[in-house]
C-alpha positions in Angstrom: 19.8 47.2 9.6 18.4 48.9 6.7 15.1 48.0 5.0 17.6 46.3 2.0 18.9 44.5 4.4 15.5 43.0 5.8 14.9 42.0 2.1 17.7 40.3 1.2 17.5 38.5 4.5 13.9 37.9 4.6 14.3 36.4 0.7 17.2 34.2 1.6 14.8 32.4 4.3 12.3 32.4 2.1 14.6 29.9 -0.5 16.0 28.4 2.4 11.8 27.7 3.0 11.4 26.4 -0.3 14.8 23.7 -0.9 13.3 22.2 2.8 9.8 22.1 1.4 10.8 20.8 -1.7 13.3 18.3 0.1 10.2 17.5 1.7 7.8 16.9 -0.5 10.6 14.4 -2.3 10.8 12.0 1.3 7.0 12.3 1.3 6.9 10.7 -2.5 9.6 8.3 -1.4 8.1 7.3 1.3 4.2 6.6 -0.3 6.2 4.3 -3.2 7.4 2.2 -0.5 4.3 2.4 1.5 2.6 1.0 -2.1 5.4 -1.6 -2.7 4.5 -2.9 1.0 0.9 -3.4 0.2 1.6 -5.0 -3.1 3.8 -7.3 -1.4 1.7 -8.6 1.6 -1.4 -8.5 -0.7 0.4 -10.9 -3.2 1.6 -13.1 0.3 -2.2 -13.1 1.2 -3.2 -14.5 -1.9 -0.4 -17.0 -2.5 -1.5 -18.2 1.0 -5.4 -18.3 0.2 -4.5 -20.2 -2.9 -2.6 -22.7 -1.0 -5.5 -23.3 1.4 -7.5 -23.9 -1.7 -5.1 -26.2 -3.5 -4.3 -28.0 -0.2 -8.2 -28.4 1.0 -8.6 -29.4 -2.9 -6.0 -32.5 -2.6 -7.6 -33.4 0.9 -10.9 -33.7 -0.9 -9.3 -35.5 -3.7 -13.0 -36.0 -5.8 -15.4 -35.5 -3.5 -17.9 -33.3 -4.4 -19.5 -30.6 -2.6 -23.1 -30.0 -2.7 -24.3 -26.4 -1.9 -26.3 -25.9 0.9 -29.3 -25.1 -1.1 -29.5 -27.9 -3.1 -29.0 -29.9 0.1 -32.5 -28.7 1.2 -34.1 -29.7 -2.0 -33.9 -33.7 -1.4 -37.2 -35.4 -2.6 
């Protein structure tokens, strides 16, 4: 094989090198956008579900009021 050869072999591996690192990199970007959609989505569950706690605790209470623990202490 002459040294021609090598080159034009050696160069076709080298794009060969560069469409799977490119096709690569592309699955990587795909794959962090639905990593991020994900996290969007079970942070948005988690705080629908805290809310709902709140609202729920809130209509349990109905008006009763709360009195922080500090001003607890402070009874004459």
């Amino acid at each position: 094989m002459s040294r021609q050869d090598v080159q034009v072999s050696q160069r076709g591996e080298l794009e060969a090198i560069k469409f799977e690192n490119e096709t690569l990199r592309r699955r990587v970007r795909d794959l962090e956008l639905v990593v991020k959609k994900y996290r969007e989505r079970e942070s948005a569950a988690v705080e629908k579900t805290a809310q709902d706690i709140v609202s729920d605790l809130g209509m349990k209470l109905g008006k009763a009021t709360v009195i922080p623990k500090d001003d607890a202490k402070e009874d004459p």
